[in-house]
PDB file of N, CA, C and O in Angstrom:
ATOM      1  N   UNK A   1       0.818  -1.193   0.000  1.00  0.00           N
ATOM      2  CA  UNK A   1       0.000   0.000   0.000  1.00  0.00           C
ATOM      3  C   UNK A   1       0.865   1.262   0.000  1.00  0.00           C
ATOM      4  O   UNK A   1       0.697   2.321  -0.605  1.00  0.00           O
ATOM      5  N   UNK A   2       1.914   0.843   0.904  1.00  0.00           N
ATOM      6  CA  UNK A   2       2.822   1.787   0.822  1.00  0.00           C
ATOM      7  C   UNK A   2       3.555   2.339  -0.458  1.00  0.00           C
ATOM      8  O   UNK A   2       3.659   3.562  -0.551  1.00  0.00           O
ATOM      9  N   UNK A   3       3.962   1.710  -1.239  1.00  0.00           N
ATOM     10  CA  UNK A   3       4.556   1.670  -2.643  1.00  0.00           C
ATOM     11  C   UNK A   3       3.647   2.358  -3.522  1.00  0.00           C
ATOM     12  O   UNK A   3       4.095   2.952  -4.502  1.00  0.00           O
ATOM     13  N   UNK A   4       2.335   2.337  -3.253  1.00  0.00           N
ATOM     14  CA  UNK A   4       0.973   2.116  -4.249  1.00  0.00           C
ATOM     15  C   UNK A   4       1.323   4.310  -3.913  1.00  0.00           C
ATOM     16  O   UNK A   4       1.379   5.202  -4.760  1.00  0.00           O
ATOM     17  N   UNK A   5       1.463   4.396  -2.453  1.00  0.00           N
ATOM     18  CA  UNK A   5       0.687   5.761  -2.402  1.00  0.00           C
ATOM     19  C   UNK A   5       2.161   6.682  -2.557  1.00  0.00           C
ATOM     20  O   UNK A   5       2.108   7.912  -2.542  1.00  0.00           O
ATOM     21  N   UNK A   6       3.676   5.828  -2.730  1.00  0.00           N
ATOM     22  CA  UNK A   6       4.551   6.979  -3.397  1.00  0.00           C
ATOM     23  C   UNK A   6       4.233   7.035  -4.538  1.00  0.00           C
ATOM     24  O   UNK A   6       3.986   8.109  -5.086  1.00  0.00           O
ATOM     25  N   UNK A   7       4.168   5.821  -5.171  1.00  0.00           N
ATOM     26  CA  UNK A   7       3.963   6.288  -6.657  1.00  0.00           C
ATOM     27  C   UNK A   7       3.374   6.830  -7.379  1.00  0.00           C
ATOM     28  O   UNK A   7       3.748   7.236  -8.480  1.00  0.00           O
ATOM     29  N   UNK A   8       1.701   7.002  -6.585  1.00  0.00           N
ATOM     30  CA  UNK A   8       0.894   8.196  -6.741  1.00  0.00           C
ATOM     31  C   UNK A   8       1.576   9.219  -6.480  1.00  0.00           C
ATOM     32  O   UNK A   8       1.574   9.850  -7.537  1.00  0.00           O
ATOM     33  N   UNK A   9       2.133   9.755  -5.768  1.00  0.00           N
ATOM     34  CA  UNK A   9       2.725  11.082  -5.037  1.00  0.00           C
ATOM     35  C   UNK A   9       3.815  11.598  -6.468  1.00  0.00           C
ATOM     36  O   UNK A   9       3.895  12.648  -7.105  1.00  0.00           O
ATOM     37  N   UNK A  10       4.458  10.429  -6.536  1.00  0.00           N
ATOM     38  CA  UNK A  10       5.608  10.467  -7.731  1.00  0.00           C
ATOM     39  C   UNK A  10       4.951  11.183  -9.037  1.00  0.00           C
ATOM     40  O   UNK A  10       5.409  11.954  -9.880  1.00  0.00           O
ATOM     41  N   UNK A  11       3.830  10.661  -8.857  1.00  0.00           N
ATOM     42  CA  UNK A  11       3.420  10.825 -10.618  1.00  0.00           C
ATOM     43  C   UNK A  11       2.615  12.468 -10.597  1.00  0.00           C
ATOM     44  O   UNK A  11       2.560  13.281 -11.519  1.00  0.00           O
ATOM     45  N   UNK A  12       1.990  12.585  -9.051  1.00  0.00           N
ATOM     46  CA  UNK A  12       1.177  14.173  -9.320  1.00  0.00           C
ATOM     47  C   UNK A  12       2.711  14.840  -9.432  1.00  0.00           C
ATOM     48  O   UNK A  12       3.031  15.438 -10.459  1.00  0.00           O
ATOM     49  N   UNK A  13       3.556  14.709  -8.403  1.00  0.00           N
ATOM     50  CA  UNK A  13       4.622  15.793  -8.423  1.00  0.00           C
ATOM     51  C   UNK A  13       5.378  15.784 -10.224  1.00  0.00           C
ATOM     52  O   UNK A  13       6.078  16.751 -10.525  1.00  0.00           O
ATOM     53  N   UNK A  14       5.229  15.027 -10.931  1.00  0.00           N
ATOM     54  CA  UNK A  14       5.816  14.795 -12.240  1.00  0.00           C
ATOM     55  C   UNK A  14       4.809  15.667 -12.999  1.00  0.00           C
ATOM     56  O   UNK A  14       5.313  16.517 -13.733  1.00  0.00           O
ATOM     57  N   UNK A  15       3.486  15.602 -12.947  1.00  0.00           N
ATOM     58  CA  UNK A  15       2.834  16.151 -13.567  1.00  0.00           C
ATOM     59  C   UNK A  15       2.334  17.634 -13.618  1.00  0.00           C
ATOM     60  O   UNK A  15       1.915  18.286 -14.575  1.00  0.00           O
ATOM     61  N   UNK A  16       2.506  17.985 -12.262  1.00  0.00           N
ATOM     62  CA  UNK A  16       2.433  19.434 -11.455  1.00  0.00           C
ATOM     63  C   UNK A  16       3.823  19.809 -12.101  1.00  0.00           C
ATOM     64  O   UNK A  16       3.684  20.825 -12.781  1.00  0.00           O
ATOM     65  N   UNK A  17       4.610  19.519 -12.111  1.00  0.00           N
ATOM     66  CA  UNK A  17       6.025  20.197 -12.305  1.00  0.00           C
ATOM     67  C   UNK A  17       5.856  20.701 -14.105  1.00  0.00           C
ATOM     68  O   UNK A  17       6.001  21.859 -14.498  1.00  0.00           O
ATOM     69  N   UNK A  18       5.457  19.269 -15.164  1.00  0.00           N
ATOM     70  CA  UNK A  18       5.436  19.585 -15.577  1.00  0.00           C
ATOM     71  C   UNK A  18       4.448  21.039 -16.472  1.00  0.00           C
ATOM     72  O   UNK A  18       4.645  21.775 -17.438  1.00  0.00           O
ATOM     73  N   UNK A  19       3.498  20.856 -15.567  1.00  0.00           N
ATOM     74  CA  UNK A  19       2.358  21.804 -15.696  1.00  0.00           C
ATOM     75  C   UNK A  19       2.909  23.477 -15.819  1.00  0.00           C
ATOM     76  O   UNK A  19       2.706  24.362 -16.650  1.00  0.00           O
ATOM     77  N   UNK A  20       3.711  23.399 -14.531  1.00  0.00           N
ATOM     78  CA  UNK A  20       4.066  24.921 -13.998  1.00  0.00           C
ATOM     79  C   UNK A  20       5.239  24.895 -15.015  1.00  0.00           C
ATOM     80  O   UNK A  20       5.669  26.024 -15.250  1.00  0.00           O
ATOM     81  N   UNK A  21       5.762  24.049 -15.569  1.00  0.00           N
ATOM     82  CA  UNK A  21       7.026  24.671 -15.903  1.00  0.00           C
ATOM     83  C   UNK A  21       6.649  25.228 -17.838  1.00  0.00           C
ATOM     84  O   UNK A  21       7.420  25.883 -18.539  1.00  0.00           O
ATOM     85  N   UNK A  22       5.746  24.880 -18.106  1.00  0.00           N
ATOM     86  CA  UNK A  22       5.381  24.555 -18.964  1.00  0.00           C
ATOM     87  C   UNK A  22       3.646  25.741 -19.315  1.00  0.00           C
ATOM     88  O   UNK A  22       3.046  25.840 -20.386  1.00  0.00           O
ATOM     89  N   UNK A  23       3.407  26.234 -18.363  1.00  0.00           N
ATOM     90  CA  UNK A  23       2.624  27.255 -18.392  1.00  0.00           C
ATOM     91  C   UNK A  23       2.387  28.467 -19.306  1.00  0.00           C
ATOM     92  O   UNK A  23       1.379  28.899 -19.865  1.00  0.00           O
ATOM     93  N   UNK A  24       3.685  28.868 -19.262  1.00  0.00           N
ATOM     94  CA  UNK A  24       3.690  30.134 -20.335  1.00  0.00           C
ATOM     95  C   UNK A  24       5.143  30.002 -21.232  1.00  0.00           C
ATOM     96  O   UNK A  24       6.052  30.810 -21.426  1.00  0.00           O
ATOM     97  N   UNK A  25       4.983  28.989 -21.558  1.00  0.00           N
ATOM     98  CA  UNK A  25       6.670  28.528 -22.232  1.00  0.00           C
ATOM     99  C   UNK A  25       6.122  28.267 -23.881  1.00  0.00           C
ATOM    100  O   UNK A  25       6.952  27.951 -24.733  1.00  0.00           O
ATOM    101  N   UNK A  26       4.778  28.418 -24.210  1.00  0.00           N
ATOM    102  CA  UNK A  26       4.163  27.837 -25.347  1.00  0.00           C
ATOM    103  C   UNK A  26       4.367  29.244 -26.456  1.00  0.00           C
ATOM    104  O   UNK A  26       3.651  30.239 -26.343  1.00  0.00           O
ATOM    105  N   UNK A  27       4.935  29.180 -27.009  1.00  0.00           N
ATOM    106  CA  UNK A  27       5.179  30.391 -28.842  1.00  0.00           C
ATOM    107  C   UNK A  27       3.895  30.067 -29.592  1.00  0.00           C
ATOM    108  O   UNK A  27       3.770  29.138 -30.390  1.00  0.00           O
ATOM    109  N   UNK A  28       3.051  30.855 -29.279  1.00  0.00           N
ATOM    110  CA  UNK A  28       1.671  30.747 -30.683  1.00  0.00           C
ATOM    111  C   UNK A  28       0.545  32.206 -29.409  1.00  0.00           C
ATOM    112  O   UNK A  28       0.935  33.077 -28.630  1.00  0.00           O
ATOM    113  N   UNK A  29      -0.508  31.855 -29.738  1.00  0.00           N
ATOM    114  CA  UNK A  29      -1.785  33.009 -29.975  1.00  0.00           C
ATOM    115  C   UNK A  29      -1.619  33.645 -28.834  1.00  0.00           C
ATOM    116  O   UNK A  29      -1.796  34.861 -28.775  1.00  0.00           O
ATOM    117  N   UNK A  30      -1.205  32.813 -27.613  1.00  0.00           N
ATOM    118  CA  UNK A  30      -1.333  33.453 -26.112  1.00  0.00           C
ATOM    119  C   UNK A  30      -0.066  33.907 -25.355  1.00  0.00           C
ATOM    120  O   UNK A  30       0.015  34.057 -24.136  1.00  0.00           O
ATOM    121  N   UNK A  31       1.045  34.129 -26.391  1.00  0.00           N
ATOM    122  CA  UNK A  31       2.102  34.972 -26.281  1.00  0.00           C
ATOM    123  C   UNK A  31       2.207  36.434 -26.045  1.00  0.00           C
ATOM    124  O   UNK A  31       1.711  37.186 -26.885  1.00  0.00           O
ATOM    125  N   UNK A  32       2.713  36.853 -25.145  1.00  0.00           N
ATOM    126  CA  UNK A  32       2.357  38.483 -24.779  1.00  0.00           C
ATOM    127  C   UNK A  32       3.911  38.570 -24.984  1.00  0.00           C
ATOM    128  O   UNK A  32       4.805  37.767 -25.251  1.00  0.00           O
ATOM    129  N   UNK A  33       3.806  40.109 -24.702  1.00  0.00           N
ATOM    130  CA  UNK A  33       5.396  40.644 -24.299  1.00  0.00           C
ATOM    131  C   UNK A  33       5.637  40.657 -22.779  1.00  0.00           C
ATOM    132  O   UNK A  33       6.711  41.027 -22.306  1.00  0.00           O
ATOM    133  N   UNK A  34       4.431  40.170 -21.910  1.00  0.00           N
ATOM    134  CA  UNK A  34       5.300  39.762 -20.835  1.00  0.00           C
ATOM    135  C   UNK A  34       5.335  38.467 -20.522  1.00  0.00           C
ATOM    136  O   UNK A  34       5.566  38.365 -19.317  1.00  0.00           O
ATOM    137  N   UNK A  35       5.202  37.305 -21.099  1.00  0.00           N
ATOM    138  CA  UNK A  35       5.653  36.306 -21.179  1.00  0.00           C
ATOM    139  C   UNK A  35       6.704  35.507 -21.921  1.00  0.00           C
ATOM    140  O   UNK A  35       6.915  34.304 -21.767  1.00  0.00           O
ATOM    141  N   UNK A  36       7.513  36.555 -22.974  1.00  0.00           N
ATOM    142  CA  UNK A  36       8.128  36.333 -24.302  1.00  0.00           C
ATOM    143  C   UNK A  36       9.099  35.620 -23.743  1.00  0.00           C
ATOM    144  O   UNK A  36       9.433  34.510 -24.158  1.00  0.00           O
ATOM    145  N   UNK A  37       9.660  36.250 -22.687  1.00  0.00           N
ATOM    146  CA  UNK A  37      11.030  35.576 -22.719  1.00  0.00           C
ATOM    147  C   UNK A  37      10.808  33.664 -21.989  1.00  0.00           C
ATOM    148  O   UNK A  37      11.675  32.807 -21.818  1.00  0.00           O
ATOM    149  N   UNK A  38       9.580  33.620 -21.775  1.00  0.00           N
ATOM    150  CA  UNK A  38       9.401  31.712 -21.761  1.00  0.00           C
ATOM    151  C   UNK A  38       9.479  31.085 -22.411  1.00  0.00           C
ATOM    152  O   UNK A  38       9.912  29.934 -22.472  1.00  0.00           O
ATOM    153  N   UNK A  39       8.844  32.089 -23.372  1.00  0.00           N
ATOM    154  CA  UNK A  39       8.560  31.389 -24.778  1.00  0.00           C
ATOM    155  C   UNK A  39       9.607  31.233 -25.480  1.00  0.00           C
ATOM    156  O   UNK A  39       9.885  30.184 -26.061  1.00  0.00           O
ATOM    157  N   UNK A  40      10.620  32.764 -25.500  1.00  0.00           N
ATOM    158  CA  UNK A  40      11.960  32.083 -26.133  1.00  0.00           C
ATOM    159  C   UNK A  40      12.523  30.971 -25.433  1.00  0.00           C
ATOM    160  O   UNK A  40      12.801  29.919 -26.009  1.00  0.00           O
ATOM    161  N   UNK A  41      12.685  31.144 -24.333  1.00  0.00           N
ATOM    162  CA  UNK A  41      13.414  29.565 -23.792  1.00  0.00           C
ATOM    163  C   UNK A  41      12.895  28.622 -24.125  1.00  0.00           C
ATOM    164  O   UNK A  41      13.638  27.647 -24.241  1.00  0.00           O
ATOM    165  N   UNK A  42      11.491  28.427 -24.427  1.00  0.00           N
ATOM    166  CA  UNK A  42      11.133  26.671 -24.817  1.00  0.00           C
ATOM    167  C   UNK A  42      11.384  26.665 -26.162  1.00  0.00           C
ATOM    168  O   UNK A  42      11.524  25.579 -26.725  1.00  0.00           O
ATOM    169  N   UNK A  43      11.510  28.249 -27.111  1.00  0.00           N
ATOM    170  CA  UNK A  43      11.721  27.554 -28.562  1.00  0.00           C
ATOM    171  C   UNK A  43      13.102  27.105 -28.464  1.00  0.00           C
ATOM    172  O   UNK A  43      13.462  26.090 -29.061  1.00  0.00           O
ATOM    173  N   UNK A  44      14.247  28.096 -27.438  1.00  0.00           N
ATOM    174  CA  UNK A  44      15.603  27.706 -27.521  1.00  0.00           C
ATOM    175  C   UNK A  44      15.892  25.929 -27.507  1.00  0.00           C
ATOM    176  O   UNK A  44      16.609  25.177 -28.166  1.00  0.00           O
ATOM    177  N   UNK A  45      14.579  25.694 -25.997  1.00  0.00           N
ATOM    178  CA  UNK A  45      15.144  23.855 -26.150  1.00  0.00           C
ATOM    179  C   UNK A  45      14.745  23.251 -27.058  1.00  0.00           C
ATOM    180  O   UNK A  45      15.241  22.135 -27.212  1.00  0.00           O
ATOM    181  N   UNK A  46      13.763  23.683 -27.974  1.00  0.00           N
ATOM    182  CA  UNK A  46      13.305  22.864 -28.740  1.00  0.00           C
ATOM    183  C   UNK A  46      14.282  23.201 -30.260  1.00  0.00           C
ATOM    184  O   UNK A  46      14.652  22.428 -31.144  1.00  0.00           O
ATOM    185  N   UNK A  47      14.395  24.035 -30.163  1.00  0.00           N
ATOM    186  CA  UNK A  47      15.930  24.112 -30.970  1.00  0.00           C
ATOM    187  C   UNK A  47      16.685  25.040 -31.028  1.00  0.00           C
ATOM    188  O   UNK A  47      16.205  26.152 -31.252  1.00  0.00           O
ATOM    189  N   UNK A  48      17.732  24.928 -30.894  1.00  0.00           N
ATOM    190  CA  UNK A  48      18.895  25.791 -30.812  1.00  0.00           C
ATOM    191  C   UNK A  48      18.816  27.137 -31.526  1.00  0.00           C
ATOM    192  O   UNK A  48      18.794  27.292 -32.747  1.00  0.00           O
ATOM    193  N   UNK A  49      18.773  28.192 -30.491  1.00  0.00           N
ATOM    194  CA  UNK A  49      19.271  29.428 -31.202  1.00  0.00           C
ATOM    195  C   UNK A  49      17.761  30.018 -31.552  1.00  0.00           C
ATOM    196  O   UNK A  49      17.691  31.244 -31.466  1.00  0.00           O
ATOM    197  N   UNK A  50      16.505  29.312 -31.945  1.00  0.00           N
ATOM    198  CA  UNK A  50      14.964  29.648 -32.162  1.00  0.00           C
ATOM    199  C   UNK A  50      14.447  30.895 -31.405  1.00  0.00           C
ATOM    200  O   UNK A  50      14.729  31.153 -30.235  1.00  0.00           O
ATOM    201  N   UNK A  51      13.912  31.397 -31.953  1.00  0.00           N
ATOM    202  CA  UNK A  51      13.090  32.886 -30.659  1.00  0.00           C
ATOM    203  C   UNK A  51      11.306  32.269 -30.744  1.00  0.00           C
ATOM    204  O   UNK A  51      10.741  31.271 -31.192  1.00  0.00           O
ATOM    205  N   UNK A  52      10.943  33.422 -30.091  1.00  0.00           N
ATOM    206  CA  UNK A  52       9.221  33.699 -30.394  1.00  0.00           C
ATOM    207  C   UNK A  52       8.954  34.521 -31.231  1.00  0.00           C
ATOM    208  O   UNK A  52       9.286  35.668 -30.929  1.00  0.00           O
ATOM    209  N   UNK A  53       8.367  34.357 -32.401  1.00  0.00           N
ATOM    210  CA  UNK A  53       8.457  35.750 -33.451  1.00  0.00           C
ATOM    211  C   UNK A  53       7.204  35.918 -33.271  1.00  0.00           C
ATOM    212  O   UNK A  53       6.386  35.105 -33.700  1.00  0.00           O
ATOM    213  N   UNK A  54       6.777  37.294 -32.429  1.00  0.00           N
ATOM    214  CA  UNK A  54       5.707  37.099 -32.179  1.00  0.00           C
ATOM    215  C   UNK A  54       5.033  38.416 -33.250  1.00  0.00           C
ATOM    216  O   UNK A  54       4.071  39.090 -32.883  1.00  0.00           O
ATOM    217  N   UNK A  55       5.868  38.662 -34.875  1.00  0.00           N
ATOM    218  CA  UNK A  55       5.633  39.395 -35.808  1.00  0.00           C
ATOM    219  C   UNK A  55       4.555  38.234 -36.423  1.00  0.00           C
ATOM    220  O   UNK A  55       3.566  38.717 -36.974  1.00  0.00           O
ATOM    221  N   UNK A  56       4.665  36.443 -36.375  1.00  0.00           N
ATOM    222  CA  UNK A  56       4.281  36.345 -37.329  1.00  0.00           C
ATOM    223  C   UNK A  56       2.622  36.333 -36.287  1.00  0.00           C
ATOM    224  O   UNK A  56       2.389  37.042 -35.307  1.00  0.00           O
ATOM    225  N   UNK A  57       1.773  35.373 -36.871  1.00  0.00           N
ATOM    226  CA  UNK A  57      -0.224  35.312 -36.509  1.00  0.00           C
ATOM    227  C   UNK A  57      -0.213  33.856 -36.831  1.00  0.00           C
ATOM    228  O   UNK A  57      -0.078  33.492 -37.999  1.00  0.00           O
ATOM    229  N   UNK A  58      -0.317  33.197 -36.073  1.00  0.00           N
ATOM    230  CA  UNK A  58       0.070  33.296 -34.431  1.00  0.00           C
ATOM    231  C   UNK A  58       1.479  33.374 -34.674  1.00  0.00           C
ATOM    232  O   UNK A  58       1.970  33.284 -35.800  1.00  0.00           O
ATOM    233  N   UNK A  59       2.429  33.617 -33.132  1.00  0.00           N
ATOM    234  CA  UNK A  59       3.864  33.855 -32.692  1.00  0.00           C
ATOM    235  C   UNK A  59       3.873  32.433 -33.096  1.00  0.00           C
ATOM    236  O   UNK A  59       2.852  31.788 -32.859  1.00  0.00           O
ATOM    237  N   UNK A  60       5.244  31.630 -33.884  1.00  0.00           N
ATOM    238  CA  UNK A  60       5.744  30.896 -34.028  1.00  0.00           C
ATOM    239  C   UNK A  60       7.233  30.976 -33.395  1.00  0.00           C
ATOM    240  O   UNK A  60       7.912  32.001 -33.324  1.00  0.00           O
ATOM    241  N   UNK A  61       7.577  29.766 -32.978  1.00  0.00           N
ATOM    242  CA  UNK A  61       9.349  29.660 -32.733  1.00  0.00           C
ATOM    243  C   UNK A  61      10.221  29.808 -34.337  1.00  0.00           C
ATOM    244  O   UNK A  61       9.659  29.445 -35.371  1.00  0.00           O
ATOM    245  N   UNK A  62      11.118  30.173 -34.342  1.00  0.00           N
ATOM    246  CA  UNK A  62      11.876  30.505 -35.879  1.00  0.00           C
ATOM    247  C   UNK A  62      13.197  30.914 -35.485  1.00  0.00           C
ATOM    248  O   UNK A  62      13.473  31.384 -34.381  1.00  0.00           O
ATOM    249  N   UNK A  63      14.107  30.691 -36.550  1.00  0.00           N
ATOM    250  CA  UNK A  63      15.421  31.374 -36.327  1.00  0.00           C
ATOM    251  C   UNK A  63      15.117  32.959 -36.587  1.00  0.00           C
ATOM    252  O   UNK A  63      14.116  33.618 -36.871  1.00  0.00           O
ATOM    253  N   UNK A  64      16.515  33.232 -36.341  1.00  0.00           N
ATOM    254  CA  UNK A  64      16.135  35.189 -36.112  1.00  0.00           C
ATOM    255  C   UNK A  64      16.349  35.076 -37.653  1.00  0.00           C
ATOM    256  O   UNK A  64      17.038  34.363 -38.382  1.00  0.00           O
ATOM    257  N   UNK A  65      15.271  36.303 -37.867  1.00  0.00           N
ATOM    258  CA  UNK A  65      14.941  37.113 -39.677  1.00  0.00           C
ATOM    259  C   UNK A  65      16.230  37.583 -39.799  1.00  0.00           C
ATOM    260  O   UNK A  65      16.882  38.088 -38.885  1.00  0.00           O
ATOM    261  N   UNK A  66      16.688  37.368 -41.242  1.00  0.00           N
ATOM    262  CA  UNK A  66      17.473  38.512 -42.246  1.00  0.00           C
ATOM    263  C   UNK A  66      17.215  39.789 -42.554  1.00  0.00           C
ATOM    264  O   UNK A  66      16.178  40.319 -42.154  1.00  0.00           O
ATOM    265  N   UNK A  67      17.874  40.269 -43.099  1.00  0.00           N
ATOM    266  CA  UNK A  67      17.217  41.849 -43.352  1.00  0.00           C
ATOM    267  C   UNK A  67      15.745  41.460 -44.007  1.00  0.00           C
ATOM    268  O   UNK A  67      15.304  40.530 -44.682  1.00  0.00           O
ATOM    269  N   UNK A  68      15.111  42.959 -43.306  1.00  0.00           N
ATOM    270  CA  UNK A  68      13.661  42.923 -44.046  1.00  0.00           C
ATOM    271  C   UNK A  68      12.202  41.526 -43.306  1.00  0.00           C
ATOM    272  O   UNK A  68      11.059  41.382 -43.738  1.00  0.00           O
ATOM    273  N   UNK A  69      12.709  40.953 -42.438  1.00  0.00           N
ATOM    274  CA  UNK A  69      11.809  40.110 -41.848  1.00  0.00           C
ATOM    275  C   UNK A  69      11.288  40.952 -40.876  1.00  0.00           C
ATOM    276  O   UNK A  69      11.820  41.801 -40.160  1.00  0.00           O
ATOM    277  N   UNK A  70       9.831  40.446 -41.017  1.00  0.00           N
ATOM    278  CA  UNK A  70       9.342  40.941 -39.668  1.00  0.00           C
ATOM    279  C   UNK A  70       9.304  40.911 -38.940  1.00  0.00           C
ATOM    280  O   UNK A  70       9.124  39.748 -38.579  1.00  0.00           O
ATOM    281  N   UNK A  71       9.381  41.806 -37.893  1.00  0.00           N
ATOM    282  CA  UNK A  71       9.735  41.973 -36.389  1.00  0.00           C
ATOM    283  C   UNK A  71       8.539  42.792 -35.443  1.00  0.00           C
ATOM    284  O   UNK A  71       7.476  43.227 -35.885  1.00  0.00           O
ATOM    285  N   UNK A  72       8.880  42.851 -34.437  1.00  0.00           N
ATOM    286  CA  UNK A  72       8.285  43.483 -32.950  1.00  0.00           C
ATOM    287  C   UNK A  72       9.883  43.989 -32.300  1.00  0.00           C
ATOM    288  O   UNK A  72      10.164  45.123 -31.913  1.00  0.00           O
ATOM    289  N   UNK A  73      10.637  42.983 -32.318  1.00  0.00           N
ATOM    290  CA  UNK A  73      11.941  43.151 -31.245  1.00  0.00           C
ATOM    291  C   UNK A  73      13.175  42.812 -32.144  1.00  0.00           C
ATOM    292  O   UNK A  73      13.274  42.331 -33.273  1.00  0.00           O
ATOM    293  N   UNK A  74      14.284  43.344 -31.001  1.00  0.00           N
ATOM    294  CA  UNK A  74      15.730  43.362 -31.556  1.00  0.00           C
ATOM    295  C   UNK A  74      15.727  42.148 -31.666  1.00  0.00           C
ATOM    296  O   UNK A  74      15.791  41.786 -32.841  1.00  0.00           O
ATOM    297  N   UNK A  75      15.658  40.990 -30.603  1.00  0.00           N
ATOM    298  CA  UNK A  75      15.961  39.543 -30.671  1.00  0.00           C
ATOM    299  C   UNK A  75      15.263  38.606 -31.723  1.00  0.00           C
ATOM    300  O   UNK A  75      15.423  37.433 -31.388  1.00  0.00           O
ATOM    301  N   UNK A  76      14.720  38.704 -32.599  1.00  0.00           N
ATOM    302  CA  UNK A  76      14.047  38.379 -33.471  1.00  0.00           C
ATOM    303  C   UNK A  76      15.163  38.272 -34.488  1.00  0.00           C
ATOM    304  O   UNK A  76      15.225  37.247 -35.166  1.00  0.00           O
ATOM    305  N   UNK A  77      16.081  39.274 -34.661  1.00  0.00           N
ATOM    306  CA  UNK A  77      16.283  39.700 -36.249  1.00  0.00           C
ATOM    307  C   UNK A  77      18.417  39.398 -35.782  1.00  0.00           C
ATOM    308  O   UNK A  77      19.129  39.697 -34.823  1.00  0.00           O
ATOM    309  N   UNK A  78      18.678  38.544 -37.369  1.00  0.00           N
ATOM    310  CA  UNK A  78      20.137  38.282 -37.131  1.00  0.00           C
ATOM    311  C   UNK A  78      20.849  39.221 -36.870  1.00  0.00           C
ATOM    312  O   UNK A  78      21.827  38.853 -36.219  1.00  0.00           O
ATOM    313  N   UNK A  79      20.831  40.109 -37.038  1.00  0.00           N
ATOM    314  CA  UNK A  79      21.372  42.116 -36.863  1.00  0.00           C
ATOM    315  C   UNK A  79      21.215  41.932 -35.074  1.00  0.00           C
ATOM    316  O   UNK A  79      22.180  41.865 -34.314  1.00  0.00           O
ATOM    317  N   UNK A  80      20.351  41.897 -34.824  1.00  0.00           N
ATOM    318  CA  UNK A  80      19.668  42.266 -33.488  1.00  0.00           C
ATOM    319  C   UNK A  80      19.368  43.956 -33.543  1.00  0.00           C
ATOM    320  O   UNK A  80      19.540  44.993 -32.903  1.00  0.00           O
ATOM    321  N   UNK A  81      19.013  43.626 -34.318  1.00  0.00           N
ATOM    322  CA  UNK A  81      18.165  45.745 -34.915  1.00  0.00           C
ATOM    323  C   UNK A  81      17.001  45.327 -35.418  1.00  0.00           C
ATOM    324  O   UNK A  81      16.875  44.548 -36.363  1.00  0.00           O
ATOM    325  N   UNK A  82      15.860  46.003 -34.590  1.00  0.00           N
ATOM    326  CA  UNK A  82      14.338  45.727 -35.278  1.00  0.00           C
ATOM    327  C   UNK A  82      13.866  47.344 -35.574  1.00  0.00           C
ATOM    328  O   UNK A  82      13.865  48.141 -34.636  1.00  0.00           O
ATOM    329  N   UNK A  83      13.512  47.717 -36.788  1.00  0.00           N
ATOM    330  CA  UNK A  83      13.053  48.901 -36.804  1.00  0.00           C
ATOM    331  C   UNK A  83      11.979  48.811 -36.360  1.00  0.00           C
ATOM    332  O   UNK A  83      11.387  48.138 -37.203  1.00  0.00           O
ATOM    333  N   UNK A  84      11.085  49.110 -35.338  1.00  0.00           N
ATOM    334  CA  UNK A  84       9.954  48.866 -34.803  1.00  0.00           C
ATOM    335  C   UNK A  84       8.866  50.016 -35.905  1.00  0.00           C
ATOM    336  O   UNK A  84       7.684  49.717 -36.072  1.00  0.00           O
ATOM    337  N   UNK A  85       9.488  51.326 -36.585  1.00  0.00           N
ATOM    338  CA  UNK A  85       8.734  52.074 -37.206  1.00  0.00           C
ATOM    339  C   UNK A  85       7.904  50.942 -38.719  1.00  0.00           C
ATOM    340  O   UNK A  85       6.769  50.824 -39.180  1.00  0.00           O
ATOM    341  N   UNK A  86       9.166  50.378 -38.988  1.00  0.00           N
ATOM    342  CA  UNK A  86       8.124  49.180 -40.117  1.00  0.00           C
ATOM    343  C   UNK A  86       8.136  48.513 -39.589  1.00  0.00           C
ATOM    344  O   UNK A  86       6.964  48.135 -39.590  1.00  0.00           O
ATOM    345  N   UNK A  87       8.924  47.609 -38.674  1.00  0.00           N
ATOM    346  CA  UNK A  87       8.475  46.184 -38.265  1.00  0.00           C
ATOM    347  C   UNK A  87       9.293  45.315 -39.258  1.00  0.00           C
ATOM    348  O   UNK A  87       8.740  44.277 -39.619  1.00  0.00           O
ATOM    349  N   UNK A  88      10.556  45.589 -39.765  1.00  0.00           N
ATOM    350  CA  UNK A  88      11.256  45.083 -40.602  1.00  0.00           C
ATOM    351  C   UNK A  88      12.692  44.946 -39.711  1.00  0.00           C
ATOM    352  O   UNK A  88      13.063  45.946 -39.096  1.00  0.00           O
ATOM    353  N   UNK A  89      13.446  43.788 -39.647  1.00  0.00           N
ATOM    354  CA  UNK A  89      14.847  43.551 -39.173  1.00  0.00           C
ATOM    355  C   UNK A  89      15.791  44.455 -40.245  1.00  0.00           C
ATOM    356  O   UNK A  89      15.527  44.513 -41.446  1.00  0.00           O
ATOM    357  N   UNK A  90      16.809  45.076 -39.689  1.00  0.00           N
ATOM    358  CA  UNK A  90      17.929  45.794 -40.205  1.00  0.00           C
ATOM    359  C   UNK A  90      18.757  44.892 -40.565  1.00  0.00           C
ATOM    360  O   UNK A  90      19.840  45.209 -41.058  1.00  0.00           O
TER     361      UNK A  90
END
């Protein structure tokens, strides 16, 4: 019985963890600018170097734009220059 009620315990704490950690780490519709930087970290693990481009509808994970991609932010764009007046990477 004993065994029965860690392994319950084991599995909420696995699932709670993953819940919270995993809360605002998602790149798409319910991306704000004050959650961005979660979102970059889960696109980072999910692959290297990825942001939140939250220029495109919905925010997708993506490597940073070349000149002329659209932007919101510096970190978006390979320059790390976002003209925010167009919304185009430098």
């Amino acid at each position: 019985m004993v065994f029965i009620m860690k392994a319950l315990f084991m599995a909420a704490l696995l699932a709670a963890s993953f819940t919270a950690s995993n809360a605002f780490a998602v790149c798409d519709k319910t991306t704000t600018k004050d959650n961005v930087a979660a979102a970059d970290t889960a696109c980072d693990k999910a692959k290297k170097g990825d942001v939140c481009i939250l220029a495109n509808t919905p925010p997708s994970c993506g490597a940073p734009g070349a000149k002329d991609a659209a932007c919101k932010r510096d970190k978006v764009c390979a320059s790390g220059k976002c003209d925010t007046k167009t919304s185009k990477c430098l």
